[in-house]
N, C-alpha and C positions, 0 to 999 in steps of 0.2 A: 174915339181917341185913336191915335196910329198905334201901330205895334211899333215897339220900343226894338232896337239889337241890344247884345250886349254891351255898346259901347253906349248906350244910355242915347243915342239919334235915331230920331223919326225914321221907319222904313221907307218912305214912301215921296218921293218931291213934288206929288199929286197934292197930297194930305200938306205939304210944308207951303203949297202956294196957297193952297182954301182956307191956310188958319192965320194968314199974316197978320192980322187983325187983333188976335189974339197973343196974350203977353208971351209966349211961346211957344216949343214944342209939348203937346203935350195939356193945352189948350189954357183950363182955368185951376185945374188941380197940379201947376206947377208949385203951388205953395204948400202943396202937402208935404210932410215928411218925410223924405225915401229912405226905403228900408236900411238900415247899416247890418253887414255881416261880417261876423269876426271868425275868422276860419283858421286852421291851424292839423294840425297830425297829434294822435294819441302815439305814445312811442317808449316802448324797453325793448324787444322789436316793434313793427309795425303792429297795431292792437287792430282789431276787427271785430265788431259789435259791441263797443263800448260806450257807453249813453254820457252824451256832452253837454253841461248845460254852465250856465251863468247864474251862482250861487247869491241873488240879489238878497238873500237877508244872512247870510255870513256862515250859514251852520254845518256847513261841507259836505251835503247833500244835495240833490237833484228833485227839488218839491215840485207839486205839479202848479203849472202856469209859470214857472221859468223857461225861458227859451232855450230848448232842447233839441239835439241832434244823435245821428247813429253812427260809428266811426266804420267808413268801408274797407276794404281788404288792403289798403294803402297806410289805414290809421286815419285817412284824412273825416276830418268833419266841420261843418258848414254851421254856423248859428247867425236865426235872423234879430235879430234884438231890434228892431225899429227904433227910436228915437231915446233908448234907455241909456241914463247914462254909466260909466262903466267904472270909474274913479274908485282906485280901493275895496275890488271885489274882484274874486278869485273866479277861476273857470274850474268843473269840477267834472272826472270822467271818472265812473263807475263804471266798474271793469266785472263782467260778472263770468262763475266758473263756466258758462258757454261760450266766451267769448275766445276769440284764436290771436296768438301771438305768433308774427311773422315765423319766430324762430321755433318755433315746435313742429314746425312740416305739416302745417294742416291741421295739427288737433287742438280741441279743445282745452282750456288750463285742466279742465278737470281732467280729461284726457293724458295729458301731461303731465299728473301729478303737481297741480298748481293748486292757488285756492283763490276766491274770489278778494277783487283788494281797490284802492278808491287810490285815484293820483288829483292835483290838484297844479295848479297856475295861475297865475295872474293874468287878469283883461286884458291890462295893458301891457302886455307881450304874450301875444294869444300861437303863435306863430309854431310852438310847440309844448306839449304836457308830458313830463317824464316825470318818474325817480328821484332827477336830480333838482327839477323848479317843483318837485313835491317839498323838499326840504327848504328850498330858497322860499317857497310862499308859506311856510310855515314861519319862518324867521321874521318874516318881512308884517305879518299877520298877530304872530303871538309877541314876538320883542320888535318890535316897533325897527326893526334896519333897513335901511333902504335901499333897493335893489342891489346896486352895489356892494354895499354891505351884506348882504347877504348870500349874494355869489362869491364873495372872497371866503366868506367863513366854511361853504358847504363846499368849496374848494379846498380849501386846506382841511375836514374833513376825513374826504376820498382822499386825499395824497392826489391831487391831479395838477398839472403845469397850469400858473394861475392867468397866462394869456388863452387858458382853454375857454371857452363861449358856450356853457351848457343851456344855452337859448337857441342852440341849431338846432338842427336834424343827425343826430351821430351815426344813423344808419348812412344815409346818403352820404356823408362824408368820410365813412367809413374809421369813422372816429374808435379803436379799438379798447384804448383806455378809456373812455365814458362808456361804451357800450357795456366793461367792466364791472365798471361803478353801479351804473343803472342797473344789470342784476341784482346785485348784490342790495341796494339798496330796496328791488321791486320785492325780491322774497324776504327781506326785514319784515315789510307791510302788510305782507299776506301772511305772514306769521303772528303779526301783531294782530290781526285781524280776526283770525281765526279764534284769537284766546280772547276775546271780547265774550261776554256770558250775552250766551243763544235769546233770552228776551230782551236785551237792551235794545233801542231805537235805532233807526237808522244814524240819525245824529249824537246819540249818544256813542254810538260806536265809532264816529268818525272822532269825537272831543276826545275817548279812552285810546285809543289806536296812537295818539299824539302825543296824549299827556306820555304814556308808557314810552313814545319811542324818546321822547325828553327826559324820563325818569334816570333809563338805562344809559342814556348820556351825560348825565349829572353825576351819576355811581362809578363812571366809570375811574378806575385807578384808587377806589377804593379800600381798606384793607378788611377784608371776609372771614381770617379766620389767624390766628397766630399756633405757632405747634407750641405745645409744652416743655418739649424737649429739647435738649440743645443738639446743635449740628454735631455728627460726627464725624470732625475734621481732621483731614492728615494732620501731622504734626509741622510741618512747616506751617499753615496755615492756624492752627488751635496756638501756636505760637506767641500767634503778634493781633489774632483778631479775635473779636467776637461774634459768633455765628448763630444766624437764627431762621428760621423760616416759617413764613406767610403765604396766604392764597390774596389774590386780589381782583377786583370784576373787571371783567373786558366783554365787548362782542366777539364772537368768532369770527371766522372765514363766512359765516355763513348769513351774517348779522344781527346774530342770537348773544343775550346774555349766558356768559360762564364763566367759572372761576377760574383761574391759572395761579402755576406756585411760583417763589423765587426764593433765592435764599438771600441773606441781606453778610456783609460784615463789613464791620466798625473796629478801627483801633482799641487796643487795649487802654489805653490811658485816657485823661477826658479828651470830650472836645473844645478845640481852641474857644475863642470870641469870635463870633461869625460863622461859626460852622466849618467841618470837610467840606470839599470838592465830594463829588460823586460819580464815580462812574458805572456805566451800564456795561455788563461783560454778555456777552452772546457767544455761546459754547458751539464747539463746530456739530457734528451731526455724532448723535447715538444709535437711531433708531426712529421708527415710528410709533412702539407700544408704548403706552403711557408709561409700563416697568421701567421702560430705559434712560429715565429724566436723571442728569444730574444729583437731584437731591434727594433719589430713590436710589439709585447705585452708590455715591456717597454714603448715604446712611447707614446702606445693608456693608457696606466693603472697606469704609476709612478711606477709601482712596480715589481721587482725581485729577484727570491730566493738567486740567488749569490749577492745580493746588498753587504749586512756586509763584508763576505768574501771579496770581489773583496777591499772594501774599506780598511779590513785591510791590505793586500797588499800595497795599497797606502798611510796607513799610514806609513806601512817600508822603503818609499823612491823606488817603486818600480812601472813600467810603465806596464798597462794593455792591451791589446788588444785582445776581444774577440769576433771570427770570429761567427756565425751564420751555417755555413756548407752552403757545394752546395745545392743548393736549395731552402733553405731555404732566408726569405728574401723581401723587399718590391720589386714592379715592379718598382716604383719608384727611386730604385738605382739601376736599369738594371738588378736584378735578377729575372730569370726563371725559374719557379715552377719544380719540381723534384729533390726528396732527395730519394738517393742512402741509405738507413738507416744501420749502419754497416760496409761500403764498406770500409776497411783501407784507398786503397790509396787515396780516395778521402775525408776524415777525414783527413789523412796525408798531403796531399797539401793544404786540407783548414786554415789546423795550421801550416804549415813552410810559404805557401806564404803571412798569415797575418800575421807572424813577418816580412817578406822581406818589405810589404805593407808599415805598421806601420816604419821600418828601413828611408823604402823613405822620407816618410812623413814627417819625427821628425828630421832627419839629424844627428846632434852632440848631440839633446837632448836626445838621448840613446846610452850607450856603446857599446852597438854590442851584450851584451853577455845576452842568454835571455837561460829560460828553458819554462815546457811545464807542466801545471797542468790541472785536470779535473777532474769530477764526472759522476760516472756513464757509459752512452752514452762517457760522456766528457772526462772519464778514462780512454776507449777505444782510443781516439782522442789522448790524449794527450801520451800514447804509440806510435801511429803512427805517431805523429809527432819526435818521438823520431828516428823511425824507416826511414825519409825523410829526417830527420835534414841537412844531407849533401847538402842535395840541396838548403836549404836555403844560408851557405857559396859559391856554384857555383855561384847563381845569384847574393853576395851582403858578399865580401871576409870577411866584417868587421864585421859581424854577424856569434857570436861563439856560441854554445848549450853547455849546461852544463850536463841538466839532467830532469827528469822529475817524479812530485808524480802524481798518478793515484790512487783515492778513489772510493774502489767500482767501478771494471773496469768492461766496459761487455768482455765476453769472452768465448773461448771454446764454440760459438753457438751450435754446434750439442750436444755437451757433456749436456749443459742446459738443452736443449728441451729432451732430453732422463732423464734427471735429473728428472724432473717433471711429465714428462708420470709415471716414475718409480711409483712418490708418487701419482700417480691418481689411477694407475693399483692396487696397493697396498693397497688403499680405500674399503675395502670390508669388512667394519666392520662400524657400525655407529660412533662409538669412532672416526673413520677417516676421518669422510665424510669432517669435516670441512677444514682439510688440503689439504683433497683431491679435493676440491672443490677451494682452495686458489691455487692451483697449475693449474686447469683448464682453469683460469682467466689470470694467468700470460702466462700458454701456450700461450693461444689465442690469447695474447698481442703481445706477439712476433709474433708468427708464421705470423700476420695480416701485422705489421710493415715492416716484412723481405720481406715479398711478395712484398708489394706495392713497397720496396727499388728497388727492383727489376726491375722495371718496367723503371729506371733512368741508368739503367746499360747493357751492350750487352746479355744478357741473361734473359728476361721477362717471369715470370712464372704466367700460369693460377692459379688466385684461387681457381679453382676446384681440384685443383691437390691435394692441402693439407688442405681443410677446408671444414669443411664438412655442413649443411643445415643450421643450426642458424650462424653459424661465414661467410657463404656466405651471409648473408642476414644482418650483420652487417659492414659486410665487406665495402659494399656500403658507409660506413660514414667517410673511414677511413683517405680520404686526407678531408674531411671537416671541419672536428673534430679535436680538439687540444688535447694533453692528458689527462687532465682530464675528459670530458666530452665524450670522447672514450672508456679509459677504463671504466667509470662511466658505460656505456653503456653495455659494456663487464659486469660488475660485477651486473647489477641491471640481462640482460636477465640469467645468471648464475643462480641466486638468484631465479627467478620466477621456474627455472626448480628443485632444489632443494626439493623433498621432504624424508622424513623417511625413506622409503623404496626403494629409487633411488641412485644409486651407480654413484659419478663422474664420470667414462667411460663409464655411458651410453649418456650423454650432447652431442651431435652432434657438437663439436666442432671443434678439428683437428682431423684428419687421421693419428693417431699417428705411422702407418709404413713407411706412406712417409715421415717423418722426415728421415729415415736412405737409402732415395732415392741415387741416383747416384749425381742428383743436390744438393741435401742439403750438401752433404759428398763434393761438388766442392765450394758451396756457403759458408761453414764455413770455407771453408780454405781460401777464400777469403776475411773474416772478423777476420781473427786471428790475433791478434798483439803477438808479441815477440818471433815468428819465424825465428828471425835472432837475432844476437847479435846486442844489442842497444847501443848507443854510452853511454858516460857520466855514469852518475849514476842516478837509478830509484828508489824511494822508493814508495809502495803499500799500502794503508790503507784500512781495511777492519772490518767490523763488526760482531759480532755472529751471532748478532740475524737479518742480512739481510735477507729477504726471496724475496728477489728480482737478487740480487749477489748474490749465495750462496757461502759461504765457501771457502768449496771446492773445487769450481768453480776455485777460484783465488789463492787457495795453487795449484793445476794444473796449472795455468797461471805460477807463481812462479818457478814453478819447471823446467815446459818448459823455462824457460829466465833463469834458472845456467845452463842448459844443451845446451844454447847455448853460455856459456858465458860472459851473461849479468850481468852485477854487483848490483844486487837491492835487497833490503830488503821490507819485509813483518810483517808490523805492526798493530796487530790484537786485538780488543777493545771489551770489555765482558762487560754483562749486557744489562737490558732489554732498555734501551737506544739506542745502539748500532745499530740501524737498518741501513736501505739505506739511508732514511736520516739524519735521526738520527746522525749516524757517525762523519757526516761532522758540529754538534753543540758541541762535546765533549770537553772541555777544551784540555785534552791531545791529542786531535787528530788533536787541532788547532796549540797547541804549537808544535807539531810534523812538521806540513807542514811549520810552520814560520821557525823552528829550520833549515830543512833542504835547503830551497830556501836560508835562507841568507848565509846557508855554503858555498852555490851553488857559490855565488856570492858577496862573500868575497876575495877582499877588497871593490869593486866599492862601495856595500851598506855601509860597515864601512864610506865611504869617504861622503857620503851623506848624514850621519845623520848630526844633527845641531849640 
């Protein structure tokens, strides 16, 4: 028989003229079967030694005498299936802790503090195995949806833009937000995997690994635990509502089950026919120790910033619940310490699953239809809740989003921090020190906050990396310490270093080139909201004279959300009042957020008044 090239023709025009005779190249065994191969890349990075095979009887293991492969330094792997047909069977890569993932520089998961974990895919789009078609061939597998369907639901999900294609390659196209997701989602797996009991089967571990990641998606928005006692509420607030607090399940930043608090309040009188309105309030920033939560300082103190606010809410006939964030939180109502500071989706689940929570709770005494407000921190939040919303109607059909105001949102992390290096570097005049010096304090603030967030999420960065000898040595306070007496800390060692002839960039504070690191430029895209089209409608309040939010900051934010087709307006308040808090006391900026939640939520609120 001739040798064959890769393009399937005779070598040889020797060999092509002696066999004319015969029915063609290739002789009499042109009738045979030619081998078919389905080839494709293992991929959260690129995966190296991971065994690829064609799961023909369904159990999500790699038995022997399935057509199996080795995945090389690329991810890629090769399987020859000869004449099998492939209809409604998954491809499955067993990932074991020897093997190397692109993004570990060389080591081993086990090396890398990983643990051994099994991805899976369908045949028929063999072309890539993640993370992310681990969960679409689960859907498509266990509830019967069809491709399609299946990538819309584990898109909405992750929070990811739904013309994204998690059937590429995200490395090669440098896809930053799936390569996100895919974390997150790969150390789900390897977590889930690990807690499998040590004699179970191979198969058996793959059926538990599932059920459990299905379990924890089922629970979530749950309600885990109610306090006994009543809120202890400012007096404007104990006023006009009823307060109460609960813990409720969510996954983390990290894609672990755990509990989060929120506190809930309900008008004093009943509720109408049909229920309140609902809205989600996202408080701006405390702190990172779990002490610092709203409903741990409230309780211990009667007092908090949002008190009036949240009250006039509930004077409009309008039901509150506002969540704490992961981490944040008494131990006392099952929450464990670690706040992710920033992280959307875990901002975003902590504000969709404490509507879902508050929905169980309250039953008919709320209509279903709630939106998503915040300051600040809470800005941010209540964007990502915008950005989740759908998943609040998956777990709880009768809860509908409307829309969401965000005052003074944070955003554009990297753009910030370059923002303010700008006006330090630009300090080189004494006329400047004093801005430049105000910009030092809030660097530091962040950069301090974002680190430690960090530590709560699959990617922990050393403090050394970006903070330089004074903020390393304040650093140390930094989950102790609640915001004020943090930053107080920040701004007094500022202050001592401060003299006439000391220019702000000389302050050992951050390392202002590793803000424009590889991780910060992965970690800001990580904390950005309105990278997708947001559902409802978003209106923005923001102040001139913030020097906390700048501007800017948020006409950027703005501009990013019409260019994705988000429908939101930016409503910008002048005068020396106008700051970051400031803002949120402005008659007109109060009447703004009233004006727009009851448009929101008109008729239900009309039906409520007396």
């Amino acid at each position: 028989m001739a040798p064959l090239n890769r393009s399937g023709k005779c070598a040889s025009a020797l060999f092509i003229l002696s066999l004319l005779t015969l029915a063609g190249c290739g002789g009499s065994s042109s009738s045979d079967p030619k081998p078919t191969l389905l080839s494709g890349a293992v991929i959260d990075g690129y995966i190296e030694g991971a065994k690829v095979c064609l799961d023909r009887n369904s159990n999500g293991v790699c038995d022997a005498g399935e057509p199996s492969g080795t995945t090389n330094n690329l991810g890629k792997y090769e399987l020859d299936i000869g004449n099998l047909a492939t209809a409604g069977l998954m491809l499955i890569a067993e990932i074991p802790d020897n093997a190397k993932d692109a993004d570990d520089g060389g080591k081993t998961l086990a090396e890398a503090g990983k643990k051994a974990y099994t991805l899976s895919g369908l045949a028929e789009a063999p072309a890539v195995i993640t993370p992310l078609t681990t969960l679409m061939t689960d859907e498509v597998m266990t509830n019967k949806l069809s491709l399609a369907q299946a990538k819309a639901k584990v898109l909405m999900q992750m929070g990811l833009p739904d013309n994204t294609n998690p059937q590429e390659d995200h490395v090669a196209k440098n896809n930053l937000q799936v390569q996100e997701a895919a974390k997150l989602v790969a150390l789900q797996l390897q977590q889930l995997q690990s807690n499998v009991a040590s004699g179970a089967t191979a198969s058996q571990r793959w059926t538990q690994v599932q059920e459990a990641r299905r379990t924890t998606q089922a629970q979530a928005g749950t309600v885990s635990k109610t306090a006994s006692s009543a809120l202890n509420m400012p007096s404007s607030l104990a006023t006009v509502a009823n307060g109460s607090l609960f813990s409720y399940r969510m996954t983390s930043a990290k894609g672990l089950p755990i509990k989060a608090s929120a506190m809930l309040f309900t008008p004093k009188e009943a509720a109408p026919a049909g229920g309140w309105p609902l809205v989600v309030f996202g408080h701006g920033t405390v702190g990172v120790g779990q002490q610092c939560a709203p409903s741990v300082t409230m309780n211990r103190t009667g007092v908090w910033d949002y008190a009036d606010l949240v009250a006039s809410l509930i004077a409009s006939k309008i039901a509150v619940v506002a969540p704490d964030y992961e981490g944040l939180g008494s131990a006392d109502m099952e929450v464990a310490p670690g706040h992710p500071y920033l992280d959307l989706r875990s901002a975003g689940h902590s504000m969709v699953l404490a509507a879902v929570a508050a929905k169980k709770s309250q039953g008919s005494k709320l209509s279903g239809a709630w939106a998503a407000l915040g300051h600040s921190q809470g800005g941010h939040a209540a964007l990502a809740a915008a950005q989740y919303a759908d998943l609040a109607r998956s777990l709880d059909a009768s809860l509908a989003y409307k829309g969401a105001v965000a005052v003074a949102p944070a955003s554009n992390l990297l753009a910030s921090l370059n923002a303010f290096a700008s006006v330090v570097s630009g300090a080189t005049t004494p006329d400047k020190y004093e801005a430049g010096y105000g910009a030092v304090a809030n660097t530091s603030f962040y950069a301090a906050y974002v680190l430690k967030g960090t530590e709560s999420t699959f990617e922990p960065v050393a403090a050394a990396s970006l903070l330089r000898s004074n903020m390393q040595e304040i650093y140390k306070f930094v989950a102790d310490e609640c915001l004020k007496p943090f930053s107080d800390r920040i701004s007094k060692d500022v202050g001592r270093f401060t003299l006439p002839s000391t220019k702000p960039s000389d302050y050992p504070g951050v390392n202002y080139p590793a803000i424009n690191s590889a991780f910060f430029i992965r970690r800001s895209l990580a904390t950005e909201p309105g990278l997708v089209k947001l559902p409802g409608k978003t209106l923005i309040l923001q102040g001139a004279a913030d020097t906390t939010v700048l501007p800017d900051i948020t006409r950027l934010l703005k501009n990013t959300m019409l260019s994705k087709g988000s429908d939101v307006t930016l409503s910008e308040f002048t005068g020396d009042s106008a700051t970051h808090s400031g803002v949120l006391k402005l008659p007109e900026a109060q009447i703004a957020m009233k004006n727009f939640l009851t448009g929101l939520f008109l008729p239900a609120v009309a039906s409520a008044a007396p």
